[in-house]
TORBA-296816 format. One line per 5 residues: number of its first residue (from 1); their letters; for each residue x negated, y negated, z of N, C-alpha, C, O, CB. Coordinates in nm, 4 decimals, padded with zeros to 6 digits. Glycine has a CB too. Layout:
BEGIN
NUM) a) X:Y:Z:X:Y:Z:X:Y:Z:X:Y:Z:X:Y:Z ~ ...
# end
This chain:
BEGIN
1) xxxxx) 06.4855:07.7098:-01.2559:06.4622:07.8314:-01.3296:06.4155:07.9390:-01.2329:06.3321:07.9130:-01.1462:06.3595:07.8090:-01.4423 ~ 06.4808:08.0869:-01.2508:06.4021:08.1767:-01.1849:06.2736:08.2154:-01.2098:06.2385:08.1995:-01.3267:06.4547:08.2676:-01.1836 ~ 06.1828:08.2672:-01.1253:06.0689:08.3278:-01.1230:06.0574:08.3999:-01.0085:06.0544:08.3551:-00.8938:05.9710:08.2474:-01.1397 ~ 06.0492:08.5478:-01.0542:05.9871:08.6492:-00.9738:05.8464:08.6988:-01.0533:05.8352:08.7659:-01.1559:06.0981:08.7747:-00.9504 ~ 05.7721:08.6559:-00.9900:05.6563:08.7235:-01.0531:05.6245:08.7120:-01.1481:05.6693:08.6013:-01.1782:05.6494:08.8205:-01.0578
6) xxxxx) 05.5361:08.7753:-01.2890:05.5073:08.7401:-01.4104:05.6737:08.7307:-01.5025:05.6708:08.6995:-01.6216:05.3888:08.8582:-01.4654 ~ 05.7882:08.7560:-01.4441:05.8938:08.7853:-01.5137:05.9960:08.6231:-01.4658:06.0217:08.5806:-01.3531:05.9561:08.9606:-01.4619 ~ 06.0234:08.5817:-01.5645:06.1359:08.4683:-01.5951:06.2369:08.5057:-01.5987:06.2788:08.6188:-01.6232:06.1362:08.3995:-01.7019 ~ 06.2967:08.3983:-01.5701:06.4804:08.3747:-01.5684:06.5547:08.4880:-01.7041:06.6434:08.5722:-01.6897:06.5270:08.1542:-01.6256 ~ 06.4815:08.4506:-01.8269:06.5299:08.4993:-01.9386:06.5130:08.6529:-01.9027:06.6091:08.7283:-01.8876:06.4564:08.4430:-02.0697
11) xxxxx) 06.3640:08.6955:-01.8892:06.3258:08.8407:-01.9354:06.3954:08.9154:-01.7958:06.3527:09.0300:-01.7813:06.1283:08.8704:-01.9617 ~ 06.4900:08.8739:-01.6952:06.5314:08.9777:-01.6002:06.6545:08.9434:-01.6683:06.7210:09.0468:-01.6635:06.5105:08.9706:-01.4267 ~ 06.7228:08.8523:-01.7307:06.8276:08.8701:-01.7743:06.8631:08.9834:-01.9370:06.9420:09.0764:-01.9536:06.8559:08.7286:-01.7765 ~ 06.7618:08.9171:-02.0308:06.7364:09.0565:-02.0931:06.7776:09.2230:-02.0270:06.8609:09.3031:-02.0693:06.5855:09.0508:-02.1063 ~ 06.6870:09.2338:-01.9137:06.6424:09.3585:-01.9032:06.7962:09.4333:-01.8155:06.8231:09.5528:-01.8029:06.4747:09.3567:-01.8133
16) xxxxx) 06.8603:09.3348:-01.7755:06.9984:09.3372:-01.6790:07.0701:09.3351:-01.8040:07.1841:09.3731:-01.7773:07.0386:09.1987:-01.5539 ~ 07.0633:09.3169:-01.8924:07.1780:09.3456:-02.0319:07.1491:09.4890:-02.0815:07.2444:09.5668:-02.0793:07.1504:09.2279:-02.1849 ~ 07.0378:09.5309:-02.1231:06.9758:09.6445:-02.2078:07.0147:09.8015:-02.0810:07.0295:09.9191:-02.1143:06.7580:09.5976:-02.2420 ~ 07.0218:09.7380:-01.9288:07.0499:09.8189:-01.8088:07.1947:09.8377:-01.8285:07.2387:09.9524:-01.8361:07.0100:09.7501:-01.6647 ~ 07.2794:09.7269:-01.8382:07.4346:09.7369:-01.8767:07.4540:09.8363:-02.0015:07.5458:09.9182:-02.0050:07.4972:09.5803:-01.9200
21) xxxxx) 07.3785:09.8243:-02.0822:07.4568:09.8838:-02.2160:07.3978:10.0534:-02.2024:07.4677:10.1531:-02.2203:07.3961:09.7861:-02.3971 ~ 07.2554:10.0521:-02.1671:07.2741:10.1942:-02.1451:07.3598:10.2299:-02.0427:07.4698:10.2678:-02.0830:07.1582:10.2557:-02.1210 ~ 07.3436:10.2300:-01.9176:07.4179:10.3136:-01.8146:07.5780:10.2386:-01.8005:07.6475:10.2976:-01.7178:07.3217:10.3117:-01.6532 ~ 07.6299:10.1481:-01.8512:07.7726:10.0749:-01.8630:07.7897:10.0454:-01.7361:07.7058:10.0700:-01.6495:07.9005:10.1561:-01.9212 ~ 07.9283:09.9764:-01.7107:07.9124:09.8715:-01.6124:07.9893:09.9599:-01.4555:07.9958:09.9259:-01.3374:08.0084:09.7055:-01.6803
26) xxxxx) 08.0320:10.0701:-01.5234:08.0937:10.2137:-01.4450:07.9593:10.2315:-01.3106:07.9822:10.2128:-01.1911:08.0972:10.3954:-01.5919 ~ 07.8567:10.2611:-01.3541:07.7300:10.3094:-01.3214:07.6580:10.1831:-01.2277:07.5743:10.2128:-01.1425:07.6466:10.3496:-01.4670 ~ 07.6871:10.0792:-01.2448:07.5540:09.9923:-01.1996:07.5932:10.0069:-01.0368:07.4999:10.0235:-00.9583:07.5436:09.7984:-01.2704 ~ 07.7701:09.9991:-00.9713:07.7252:09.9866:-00.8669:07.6564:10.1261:-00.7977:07.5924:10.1288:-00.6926:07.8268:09.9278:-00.8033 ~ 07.6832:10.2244:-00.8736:07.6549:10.3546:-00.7973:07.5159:10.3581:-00.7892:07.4423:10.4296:-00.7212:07.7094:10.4870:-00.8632
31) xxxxx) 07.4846:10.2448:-00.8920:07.2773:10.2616:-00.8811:07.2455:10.1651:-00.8069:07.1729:10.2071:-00.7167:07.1634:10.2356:-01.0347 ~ 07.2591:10.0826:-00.8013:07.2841:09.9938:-00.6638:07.2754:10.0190:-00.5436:07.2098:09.9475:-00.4679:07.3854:09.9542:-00.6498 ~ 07.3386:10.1232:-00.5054:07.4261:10.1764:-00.3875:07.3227:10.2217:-00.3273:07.2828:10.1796:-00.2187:07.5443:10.2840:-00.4083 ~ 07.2374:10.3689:-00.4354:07.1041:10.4240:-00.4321:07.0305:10.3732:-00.4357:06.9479:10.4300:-00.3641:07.0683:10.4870:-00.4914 ~ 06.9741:10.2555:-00.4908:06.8630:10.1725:-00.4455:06.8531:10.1411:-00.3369:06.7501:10.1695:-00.2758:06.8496:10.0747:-00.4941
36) xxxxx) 06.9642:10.0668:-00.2716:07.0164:10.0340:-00.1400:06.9353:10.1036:-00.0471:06.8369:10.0580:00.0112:07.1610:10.0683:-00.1211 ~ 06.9966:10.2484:-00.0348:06.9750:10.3298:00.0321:06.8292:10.3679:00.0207:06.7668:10.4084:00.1189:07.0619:10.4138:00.0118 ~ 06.7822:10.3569:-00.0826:06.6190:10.4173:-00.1214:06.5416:10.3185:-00.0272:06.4590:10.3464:00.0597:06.5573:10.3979:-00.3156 ~ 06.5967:10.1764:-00.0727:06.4573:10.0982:-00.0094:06.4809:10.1026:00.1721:06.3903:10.0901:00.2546:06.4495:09.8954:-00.0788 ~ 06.6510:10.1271:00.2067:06.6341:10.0743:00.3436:06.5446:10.2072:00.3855:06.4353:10.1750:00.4321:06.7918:10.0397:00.4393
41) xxxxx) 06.5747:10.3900:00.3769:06.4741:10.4928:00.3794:06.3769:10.4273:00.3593:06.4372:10.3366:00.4167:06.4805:10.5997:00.2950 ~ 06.2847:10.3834:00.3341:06.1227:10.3426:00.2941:06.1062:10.2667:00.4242:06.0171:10.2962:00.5039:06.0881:10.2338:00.1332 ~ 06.1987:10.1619:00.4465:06.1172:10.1142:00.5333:06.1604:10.1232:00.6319:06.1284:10.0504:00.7258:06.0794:10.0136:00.5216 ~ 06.2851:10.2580:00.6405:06.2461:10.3178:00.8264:06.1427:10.3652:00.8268:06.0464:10.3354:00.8975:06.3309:10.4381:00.9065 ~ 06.1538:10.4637:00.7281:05.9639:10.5323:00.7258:05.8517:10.4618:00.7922:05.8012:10.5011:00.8974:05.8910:10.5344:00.5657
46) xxxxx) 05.8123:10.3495:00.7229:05.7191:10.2321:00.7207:05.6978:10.2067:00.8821:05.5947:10.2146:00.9488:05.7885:10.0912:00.6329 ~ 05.8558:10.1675:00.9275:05.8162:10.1339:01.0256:05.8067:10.2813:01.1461:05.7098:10.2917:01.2213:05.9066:10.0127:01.0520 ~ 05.9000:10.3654:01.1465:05.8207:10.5050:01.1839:05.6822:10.5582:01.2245:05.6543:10.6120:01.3316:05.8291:10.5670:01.0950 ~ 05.5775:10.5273:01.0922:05.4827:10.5477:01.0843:05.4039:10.4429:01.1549:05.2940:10.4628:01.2065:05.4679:10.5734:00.9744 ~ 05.4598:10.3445:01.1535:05.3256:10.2072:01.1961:05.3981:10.2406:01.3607:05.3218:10.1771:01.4335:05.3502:09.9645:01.0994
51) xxxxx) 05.4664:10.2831:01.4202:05.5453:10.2950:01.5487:05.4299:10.4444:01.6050:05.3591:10.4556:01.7050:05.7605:10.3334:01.5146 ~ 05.4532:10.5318:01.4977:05.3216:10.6262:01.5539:05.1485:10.5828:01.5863:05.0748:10.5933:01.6844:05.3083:10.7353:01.4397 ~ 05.1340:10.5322:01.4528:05.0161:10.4913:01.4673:04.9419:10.4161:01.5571:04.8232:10.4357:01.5831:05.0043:10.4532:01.3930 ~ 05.0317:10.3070:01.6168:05.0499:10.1971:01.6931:05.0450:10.3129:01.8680:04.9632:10.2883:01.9566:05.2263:10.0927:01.6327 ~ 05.1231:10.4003:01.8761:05.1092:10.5105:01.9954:05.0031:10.5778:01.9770:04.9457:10.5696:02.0855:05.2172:10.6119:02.0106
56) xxxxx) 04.9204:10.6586:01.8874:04.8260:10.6866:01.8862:04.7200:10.5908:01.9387:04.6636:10.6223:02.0434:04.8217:10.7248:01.7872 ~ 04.6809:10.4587:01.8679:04.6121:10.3969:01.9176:04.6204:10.2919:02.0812:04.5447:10.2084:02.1306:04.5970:10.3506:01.8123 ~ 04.7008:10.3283:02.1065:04.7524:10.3351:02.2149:04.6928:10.4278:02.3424:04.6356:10.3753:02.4378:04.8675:10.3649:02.1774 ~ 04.7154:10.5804:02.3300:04.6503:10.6767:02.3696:04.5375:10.6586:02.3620:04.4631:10.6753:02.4587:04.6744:10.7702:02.3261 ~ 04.4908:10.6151:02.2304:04.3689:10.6401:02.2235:04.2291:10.5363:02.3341:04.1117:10.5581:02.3641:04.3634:10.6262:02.0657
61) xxxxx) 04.3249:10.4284:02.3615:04.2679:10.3174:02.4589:04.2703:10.3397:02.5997:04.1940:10.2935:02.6846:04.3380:10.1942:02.4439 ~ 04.4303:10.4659:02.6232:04.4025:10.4445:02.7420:04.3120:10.5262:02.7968:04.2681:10.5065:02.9101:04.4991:10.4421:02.8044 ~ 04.2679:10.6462:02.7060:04.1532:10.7464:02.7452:04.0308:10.6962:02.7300:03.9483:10.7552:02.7998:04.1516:10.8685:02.6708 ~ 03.9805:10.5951:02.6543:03.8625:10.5204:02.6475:03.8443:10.4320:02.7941:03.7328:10.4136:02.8429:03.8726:10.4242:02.5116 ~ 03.9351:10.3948:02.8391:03.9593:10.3206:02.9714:03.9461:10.3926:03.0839:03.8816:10.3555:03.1819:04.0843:10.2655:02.9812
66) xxxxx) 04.0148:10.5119:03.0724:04.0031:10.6608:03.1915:03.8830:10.6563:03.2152:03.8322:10.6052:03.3149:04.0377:10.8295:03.1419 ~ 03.7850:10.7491:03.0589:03.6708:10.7886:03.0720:03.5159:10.6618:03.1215:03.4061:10.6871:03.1710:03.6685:10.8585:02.9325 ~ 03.5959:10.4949:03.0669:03.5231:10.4177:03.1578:03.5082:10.4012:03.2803:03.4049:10.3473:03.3200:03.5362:10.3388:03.1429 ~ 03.5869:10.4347:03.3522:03.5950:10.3942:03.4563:03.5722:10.4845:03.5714:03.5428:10.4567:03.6876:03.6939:10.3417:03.4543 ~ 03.5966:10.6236:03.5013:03.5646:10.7545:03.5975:03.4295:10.8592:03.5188:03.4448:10.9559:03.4442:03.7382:10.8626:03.6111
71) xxxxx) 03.3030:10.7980:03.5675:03.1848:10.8532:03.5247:03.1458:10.9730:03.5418:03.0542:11.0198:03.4742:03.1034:10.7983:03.5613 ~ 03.2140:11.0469:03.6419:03.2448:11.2023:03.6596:03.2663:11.2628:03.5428:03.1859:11.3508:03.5119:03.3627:11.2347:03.7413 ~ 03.3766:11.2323:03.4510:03.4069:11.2965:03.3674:03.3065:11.2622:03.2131:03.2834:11.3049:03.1000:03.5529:11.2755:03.3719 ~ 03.2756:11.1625:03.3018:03.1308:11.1541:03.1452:03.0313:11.2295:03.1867:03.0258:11.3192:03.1026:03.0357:10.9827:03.1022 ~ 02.9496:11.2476:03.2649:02.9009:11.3749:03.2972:02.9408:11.5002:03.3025:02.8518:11.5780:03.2684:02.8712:11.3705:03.3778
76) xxxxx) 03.0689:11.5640:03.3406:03.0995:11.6720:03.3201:03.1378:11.6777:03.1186:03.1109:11.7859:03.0664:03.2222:11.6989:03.4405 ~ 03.1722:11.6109:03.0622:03.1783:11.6037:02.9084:03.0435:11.6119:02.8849:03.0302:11.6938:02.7939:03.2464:11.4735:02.8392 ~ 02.9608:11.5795:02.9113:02.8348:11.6354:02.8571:02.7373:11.7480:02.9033:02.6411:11.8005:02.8472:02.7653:11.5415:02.8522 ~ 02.7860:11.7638:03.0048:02.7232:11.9080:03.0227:02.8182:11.9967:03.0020:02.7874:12.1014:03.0590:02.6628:11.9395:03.1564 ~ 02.9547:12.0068:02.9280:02.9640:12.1066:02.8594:02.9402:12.0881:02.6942:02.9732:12.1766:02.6152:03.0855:12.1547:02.8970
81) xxx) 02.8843:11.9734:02.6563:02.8635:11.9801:02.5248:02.6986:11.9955:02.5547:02.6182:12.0008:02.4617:02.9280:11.8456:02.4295 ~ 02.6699:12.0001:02.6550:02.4972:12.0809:02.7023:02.5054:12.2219:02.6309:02.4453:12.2826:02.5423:02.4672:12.1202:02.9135 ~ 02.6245:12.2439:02.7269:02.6674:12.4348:02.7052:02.6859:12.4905:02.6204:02.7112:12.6106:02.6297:02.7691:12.4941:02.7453
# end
C-alpha cells in the first residue's frame, strides 16, 4: 500500500480523480510540465543561496585568520575605533 505522509493509497487517488475532472486530462500534462519546472527553479535557488552563504562564511574565516595572525592590524582597528 502507498503512504506518503498522513495521506494513503486511496486519498491521493481520490484527489488525482477530482484533479482529472476539474482541469480534464488535456491540462494535467501542461501542469506537470510547470510543476516540473517550479520545483527544479526552487532548488537551483536553494542551492544558489547555500553556495553564497557557504562564500560568505568563507570570507568571513579567512579575515578572522588575517586579523589573527597580523596583530598590527588589531591595533591599528582599535585606535581608530579610539578615534
Amino acid at each position: 500500500m502507498l503512504f506518503i505522509g498522513p495521506l494513503g493509497g486511496w486519498e491521493i487517488i481520490i484527489i488525482f480523480v477530482i484533479v482529472l475532472i476539474i482541469f480534464g486530462p488535456s491540462k494535467l500534462p501542461q501542469m506537470g510540465q510547470s510543476l516540473g519546472k517550479a520545483i527544479k527553479e526552487f532548488k537551483k535557488a536553494g542551492k544558489e543561496l547555500r553556495s553564497e552563504v557557504s562564500d560568505l562564511d568563507d570570507d568571513e574565516k579567512e579575515e578572522r585568520k588575517k586579523s589573527a595572525n597580523n596583530p598590527e592590524s588589531q591595533k591599528d582597528s582599535e585606535v581608530k575605533k579610539g578615534s
